[in-house]
TIFIMAR-527200 format. One record per residue (C-alpha): residue number from 1; residue in three letters; x, y, z. Coordinates in steps of 0.25 Angstrom, whole numbers, plus 5000, padded with zeros to 4 digits. Layout:
TIFIMAR-527200
num/residu/x/y/z
NUM/ALA/X/Y/Z
...
END
This chain:
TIFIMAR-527200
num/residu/x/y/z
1/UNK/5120/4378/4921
2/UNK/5109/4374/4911
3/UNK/5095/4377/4911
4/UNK/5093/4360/4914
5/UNK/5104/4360/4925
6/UNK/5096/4372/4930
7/UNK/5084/4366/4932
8/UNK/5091/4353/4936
9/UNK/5095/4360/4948
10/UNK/5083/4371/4951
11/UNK/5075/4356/4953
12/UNK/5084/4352/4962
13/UNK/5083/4366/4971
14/UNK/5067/4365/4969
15/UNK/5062/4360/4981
16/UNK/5072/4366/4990
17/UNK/5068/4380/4985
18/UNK/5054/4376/4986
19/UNK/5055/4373/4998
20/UNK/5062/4387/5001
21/UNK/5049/4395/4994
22/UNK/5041/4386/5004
23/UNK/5049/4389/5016
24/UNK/5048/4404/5013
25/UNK/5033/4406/5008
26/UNK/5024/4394/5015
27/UNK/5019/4391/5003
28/UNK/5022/4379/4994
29/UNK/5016/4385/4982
30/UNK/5024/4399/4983
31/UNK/5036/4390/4984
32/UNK/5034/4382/4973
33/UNK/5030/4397/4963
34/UNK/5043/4403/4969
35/UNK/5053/4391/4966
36/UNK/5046/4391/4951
37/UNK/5050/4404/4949
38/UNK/5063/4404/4954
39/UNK/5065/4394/4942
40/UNK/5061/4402/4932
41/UNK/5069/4413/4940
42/UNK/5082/4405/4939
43/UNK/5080/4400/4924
44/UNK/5080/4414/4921
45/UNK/5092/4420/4930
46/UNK/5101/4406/4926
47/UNK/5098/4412/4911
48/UNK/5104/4426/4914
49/UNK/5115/4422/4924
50/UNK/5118/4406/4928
51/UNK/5113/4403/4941
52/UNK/5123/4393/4948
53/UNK/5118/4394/4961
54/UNK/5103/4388/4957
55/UNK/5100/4384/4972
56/UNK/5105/4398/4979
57/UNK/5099/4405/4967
58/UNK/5086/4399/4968
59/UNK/5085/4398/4983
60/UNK/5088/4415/4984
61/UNK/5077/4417/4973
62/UNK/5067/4407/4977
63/UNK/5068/4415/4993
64/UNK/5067/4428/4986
65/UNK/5054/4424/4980
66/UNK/5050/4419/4990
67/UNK/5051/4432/5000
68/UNK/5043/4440/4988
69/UNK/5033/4429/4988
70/UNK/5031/4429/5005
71/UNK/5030/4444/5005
72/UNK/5019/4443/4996
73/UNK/5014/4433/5003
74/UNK/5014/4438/5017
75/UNK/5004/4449/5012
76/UNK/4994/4439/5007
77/UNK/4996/4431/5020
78/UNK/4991/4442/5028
79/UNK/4979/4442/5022
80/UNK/4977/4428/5023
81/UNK/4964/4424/5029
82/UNK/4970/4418/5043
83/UNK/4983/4412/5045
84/UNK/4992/4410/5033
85/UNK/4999/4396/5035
86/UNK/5011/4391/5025
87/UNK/5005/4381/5014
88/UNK/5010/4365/5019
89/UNK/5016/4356/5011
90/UNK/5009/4342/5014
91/UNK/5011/4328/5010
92/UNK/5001/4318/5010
93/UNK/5009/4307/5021
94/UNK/5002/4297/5012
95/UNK/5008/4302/4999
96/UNK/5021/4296/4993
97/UNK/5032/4303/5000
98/UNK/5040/4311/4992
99/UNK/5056/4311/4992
100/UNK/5062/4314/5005
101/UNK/5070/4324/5000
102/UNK/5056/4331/4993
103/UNK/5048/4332/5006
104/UNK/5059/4337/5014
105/UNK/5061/4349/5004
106/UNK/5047/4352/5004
107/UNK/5042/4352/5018
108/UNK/5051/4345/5028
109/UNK/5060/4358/5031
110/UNK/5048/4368/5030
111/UNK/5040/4362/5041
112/UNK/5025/4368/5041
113/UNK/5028/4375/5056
114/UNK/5040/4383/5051
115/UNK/5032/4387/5038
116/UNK/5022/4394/5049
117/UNK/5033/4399/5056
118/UNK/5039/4406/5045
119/UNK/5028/4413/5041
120/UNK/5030/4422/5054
121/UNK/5043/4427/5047
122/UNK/5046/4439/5038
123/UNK/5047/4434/5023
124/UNK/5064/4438/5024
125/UNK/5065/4432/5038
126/UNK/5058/4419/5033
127/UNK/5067/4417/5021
128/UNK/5077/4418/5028
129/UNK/5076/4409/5037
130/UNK/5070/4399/5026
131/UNK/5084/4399/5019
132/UNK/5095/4402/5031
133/UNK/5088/4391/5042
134/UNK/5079/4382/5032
135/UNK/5086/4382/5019
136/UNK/5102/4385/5025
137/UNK/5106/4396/5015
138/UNK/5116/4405/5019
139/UNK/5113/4418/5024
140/UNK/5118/4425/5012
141/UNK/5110/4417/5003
142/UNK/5097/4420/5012
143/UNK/5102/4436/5012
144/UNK/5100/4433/4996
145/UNK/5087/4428/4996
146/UNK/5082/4437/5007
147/UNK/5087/4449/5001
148/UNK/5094/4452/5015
149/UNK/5108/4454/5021
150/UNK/5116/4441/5026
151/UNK/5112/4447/5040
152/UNK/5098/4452/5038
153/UNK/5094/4438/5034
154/UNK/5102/4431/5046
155/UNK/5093/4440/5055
156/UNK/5080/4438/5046
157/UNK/5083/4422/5050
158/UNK/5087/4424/5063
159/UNK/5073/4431/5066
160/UNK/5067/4419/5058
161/UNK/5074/4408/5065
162/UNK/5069/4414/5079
163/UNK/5055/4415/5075
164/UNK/5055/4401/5068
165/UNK/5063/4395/5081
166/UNK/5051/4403/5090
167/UNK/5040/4398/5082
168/UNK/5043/4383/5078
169/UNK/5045/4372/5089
170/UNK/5057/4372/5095
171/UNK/5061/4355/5093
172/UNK/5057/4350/5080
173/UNK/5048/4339/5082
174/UNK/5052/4327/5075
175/UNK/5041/4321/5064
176/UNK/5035/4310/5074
177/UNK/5031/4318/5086
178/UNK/5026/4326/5076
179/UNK/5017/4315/5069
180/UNK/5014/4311/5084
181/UNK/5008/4323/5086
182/UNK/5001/4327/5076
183/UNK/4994/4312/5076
184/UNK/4989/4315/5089
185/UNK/4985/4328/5084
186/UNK/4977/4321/5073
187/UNK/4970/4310/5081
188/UNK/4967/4319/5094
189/UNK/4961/4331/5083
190/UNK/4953/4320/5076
191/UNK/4946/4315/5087
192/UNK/4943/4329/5093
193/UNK/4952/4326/5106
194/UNK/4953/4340/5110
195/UNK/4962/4336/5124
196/UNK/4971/4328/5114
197/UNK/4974/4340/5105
198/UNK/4976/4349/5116
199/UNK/4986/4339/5121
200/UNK/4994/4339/5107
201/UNK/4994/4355/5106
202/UNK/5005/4365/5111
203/UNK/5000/4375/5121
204/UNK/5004/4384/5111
205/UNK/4998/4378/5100
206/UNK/4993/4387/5086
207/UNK/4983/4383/5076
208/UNK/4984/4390/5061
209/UNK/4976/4386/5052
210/UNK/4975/4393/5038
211/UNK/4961/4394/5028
212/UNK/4967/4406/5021
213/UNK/4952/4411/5021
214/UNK/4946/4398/5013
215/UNK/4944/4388/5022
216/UNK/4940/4390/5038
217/UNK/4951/4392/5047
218/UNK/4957/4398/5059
219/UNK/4958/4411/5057
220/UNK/4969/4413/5068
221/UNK/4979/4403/5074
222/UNK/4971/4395/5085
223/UNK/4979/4393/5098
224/UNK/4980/4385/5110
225/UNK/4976/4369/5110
226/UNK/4962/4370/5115
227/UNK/4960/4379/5103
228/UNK/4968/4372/5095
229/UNK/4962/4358/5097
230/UNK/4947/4363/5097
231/UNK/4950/4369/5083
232/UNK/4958/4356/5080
233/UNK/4947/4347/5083
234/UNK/4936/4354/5078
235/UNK/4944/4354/5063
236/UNK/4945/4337/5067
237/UNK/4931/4338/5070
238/UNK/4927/4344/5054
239/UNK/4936/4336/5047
240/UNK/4936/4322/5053
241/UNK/4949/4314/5059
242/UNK/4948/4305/5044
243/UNK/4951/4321/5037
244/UNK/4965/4321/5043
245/UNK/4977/4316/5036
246/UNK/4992/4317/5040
247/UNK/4999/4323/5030
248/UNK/5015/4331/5030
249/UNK/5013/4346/5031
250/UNK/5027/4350/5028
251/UNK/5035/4338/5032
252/UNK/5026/4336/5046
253/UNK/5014/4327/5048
254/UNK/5002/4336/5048
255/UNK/4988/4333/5043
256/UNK/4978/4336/5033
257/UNK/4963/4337/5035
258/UNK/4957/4331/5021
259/UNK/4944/4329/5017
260/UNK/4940/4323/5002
261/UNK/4954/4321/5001
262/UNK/4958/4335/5002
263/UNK/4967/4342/5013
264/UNK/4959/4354/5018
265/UNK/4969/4356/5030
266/UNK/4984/4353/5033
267/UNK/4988/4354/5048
268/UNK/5002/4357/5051
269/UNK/5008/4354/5065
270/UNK/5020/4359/5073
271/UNK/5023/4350/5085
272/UNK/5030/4357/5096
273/UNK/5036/4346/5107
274/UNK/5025/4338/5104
275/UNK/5013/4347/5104
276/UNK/5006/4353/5091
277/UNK/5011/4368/5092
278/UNK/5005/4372/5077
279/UNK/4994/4368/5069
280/UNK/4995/4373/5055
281/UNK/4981/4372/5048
282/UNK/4982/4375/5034
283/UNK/4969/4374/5026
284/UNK/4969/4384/5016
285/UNK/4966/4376/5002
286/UNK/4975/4382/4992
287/UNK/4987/4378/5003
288/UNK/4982/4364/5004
289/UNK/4982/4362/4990
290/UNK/4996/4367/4987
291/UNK/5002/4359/5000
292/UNK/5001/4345/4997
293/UNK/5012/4337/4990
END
């Protein structure tokens, strides 16, 4: 294969392992580092030996990466001032929509709710379930990337697979209850109608929102609906019903609080049998900067 017909088909892989990096580190811009260096990586190997396989090839080394990068993470994370959440990745819904095909491999699979999810998992449980269940590889080629027997990293997905199914909602809820709502959600927060938002909130419901020590925020998850709507209506309250602006957050509608034309929050939601279960605030600048696309 020559170096052109390398590239040629690398480019074609891109987004797909991007979207693998995302999937394992919750971040858009460690994703988009690791794949780059997986090119050079692969230049380098192809010189030595050819690589046939470039998908497999890359796929294994971008998940190895990945794992070394989320270790390193983790102990940065634990010193992260209040809740770390995973960086979104949001469109402007006024914005020219991009190819189909595009925003599926950037967002669509890797909903926001999952992204929190997986951050409860080990870094080898959580690649592994990112490959075998996400991405459909093979066992063997997971025990590759992982660095694990075949049957370690059946058992590593299986634990995975249990907590996911345990923490995510059990039906998922199709795009236009969801918009439904959340626009409720929007009009009942805006005009400080506390009876309204209790009425749209699980019984179980959990507020996170993450300032990473910059901006204010909740320095631990709030819970309930009465706790949940009064903090709700009091952020309504500072900001203005004109400041919201629907946007995508990873594939889903959500909402942007803007002010002089610049996003200072992105509010995720997971509906649950028409009720809001989670509310993801993510207000840290350097993620808000990064997530836009």
């Amino acid at each position: 294969m020559s170096a052109d017909a390398l590239a040629e088909e690398y480019a074609e892989h891109r987004d797909r392992l991007v979207r693998v990096a995302y999937a394992i580190l919750g971040s858009r811009a460690e994703a988009e580092d690791v794949v780059g260096d997986c090119w050079l990586r692969l230049v380098a190997a192809h010189e030595r030996e050819p690589v046939r396989d470039v998908l497999g090839w890359t796929t294994v080394a971008v998940s190895r990466a990945s794992i070394d990068v989320l270790r390193s993470a983790r102990v940065r994370r634990e010193a992260y001032v209040g809740p770390w959440l995973p960086e979104p990745v949001v469109r402007d819904l006024g914005a020219v929509a991009p190819d189909p095909a595009e925003r599926v491999t950037l967002d669509d699979t890797v909903r926001y709710a999952l992204l929190v999810v997986l951050e409860q998992l080990t870094p080898a449980e959580r690649t592994a379930w990112v490959l075998h269940d996400l991405f459909e590889m093979p066992f063997d080629d997971v025990a590759r990337a992982v660095g694990r027997s075949p049957a370690a990293v059946r058992q590593l997905a299986s634990r995975a697979r249990a907590h996911v199914a345990a923490s995510t909602p059990r039906v998922d809820v199709d795009a236009t209850t969801h918009e439904q709502v959340v626009g409720a959600f929007l009009l009942a927060a805006a005009g400080g109608d506390l009876a309204g938002l209790v009425s749209l909130l699980d019984p179980a419901v959990v507020l996170t929102s993450d300032g990473g020590g910059v901006v204010s925020a909740a320095r631990r998850p709030v819970l309930g609906p009465d706790r949940v709507s009064r903090f709700m209506a009091g952020i309504a309250a500072k900001a203005g019903a004109a400041a919201y602006v629907p946007v995508e957050v990873n594939g889903r509608l959500g909402l942007a609080a803007v002010s002089d034309g610049r996003a200072w929050a992105v509010l995720s939601f997971t509906v649950d049998d028409g009720l809001v279960r989670r509310i993801d605030i993510v207000l840290a600048p350097d993620k808000l900067v990064r997530s836009l696309v």
